[in-house]
C-alpha positions in Angstrom: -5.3 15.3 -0.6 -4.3 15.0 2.9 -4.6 12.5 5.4 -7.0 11.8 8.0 -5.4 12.5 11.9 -5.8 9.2 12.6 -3.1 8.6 9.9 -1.0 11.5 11.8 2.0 9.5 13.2 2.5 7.4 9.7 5.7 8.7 7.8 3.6 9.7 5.2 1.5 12.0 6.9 5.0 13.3 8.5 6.1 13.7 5.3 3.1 16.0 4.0 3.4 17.7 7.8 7.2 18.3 6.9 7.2 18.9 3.4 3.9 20.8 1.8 2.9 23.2 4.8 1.8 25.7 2.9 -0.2 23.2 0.5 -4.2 23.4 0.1 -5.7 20.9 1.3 -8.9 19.9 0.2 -9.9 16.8 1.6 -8.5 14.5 4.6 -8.9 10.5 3.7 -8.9 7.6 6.6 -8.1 5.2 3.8 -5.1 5.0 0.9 -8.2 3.4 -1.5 -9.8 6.4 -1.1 -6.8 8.2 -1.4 -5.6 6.3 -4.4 -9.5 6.8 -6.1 -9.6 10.5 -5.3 -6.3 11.6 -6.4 -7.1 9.8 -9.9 -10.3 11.1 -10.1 -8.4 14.5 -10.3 -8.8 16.5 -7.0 -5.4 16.6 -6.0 -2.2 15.4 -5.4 -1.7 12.6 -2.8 0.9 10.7 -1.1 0.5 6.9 -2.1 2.6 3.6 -1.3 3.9 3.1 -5.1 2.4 -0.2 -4.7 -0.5 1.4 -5.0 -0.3 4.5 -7.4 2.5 2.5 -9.7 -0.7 -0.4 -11.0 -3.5 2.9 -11.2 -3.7 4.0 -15.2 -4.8 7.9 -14.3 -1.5 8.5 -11.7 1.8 9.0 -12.8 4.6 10.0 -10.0 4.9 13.4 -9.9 8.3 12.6 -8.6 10.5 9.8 -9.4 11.9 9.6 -6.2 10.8 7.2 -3.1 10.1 9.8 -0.6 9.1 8.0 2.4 10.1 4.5 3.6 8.2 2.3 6.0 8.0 -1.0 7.4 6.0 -3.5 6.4 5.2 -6.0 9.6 2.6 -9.2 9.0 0.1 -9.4 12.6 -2.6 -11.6 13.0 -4.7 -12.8 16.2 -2.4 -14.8 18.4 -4.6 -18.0 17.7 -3.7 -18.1 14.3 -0.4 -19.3 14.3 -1.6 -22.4 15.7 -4.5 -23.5 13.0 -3.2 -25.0 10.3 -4.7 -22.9 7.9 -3.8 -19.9 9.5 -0.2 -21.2 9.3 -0.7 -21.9 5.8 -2.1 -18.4 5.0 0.9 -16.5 6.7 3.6 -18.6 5.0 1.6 -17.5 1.7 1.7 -14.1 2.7 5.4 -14.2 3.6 6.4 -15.6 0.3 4.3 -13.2 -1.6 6.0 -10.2 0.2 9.3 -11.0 -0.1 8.8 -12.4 -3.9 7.4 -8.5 -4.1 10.1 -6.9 -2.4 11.6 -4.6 -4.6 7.7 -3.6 -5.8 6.9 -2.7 -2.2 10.2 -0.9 -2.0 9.2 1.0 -4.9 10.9 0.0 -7.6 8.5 1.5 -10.5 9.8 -0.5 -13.3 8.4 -4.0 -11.7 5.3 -2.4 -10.9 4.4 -1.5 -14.8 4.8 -5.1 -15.0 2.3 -6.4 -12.6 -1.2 -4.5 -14.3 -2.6 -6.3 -11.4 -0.8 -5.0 -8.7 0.7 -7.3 -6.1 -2.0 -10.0 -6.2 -0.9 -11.0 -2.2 -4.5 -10.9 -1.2 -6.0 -13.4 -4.2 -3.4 -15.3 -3.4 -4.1 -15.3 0.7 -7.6 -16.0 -0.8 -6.6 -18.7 -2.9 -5.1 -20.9 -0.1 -7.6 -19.9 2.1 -10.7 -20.7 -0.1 -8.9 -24.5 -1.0 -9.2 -25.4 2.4 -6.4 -27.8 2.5 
């Protein structure tokens, strides 16, 4: 399962470009849900943030090695900085990435942990939706 040209200048897709040439592919994806949904349906083999493919039952990795790094970076309208709740939201976000660091860095054995997977977006959603 490739990825979609769009996707071309990520490391991941630099990676695959690099690394699996002479691979089949049978199916370019725009998004790493659809990546993450195909590849456990069984079509293929895909490259996947372990964030994602560490907290999906059907994927194992076929590798135990990280094999691409990248770096995370929060961005937002410029106006939100200024609203309160916007403020609130990216000091929630913050938190919740660095209390998942070693997840997002890969670390498989906190991921089997977290059956939920990260949880940073219900918890954007929680402070979002208490409107305080």
């Amino acid at each position: 399962i490739g990825l979609h040209p769009d996707l071309a200048s990520t490391p991941a897709a630099r990676w695959l470009d690099d690394n699996a040439k002479d691979a089949t592919t049978v199916m370019r994806l725009a998004q790493m849900a659809e990546v993450r949904a195909t590849a456990a349906s069984g079509v293929g083999l895909a490259m996947l943030p372990c964030f994602l493919g560490d907290v999906t039952p059907d994927l194992v990795r076929a590798h135990p090695d990280v094999l691409v790094r990248q770096t995370l970076t929060l961005v937002c309208r410029r106006d939100v900085p200024d609203d309160p709740a916007g403020r609130k939201v990216i000091g929630t976000l913050v938190r919740a990435i660095k209390d998942q660091s070693a997840a997002l860095a890969g670390d498989a054995a906190l991921m089997q942990k977290m059956p939920s997977g990260l949880g940073i977006a219900a918890k954007a959603r929680h402070v979002v939706n208490k409107g305080d």
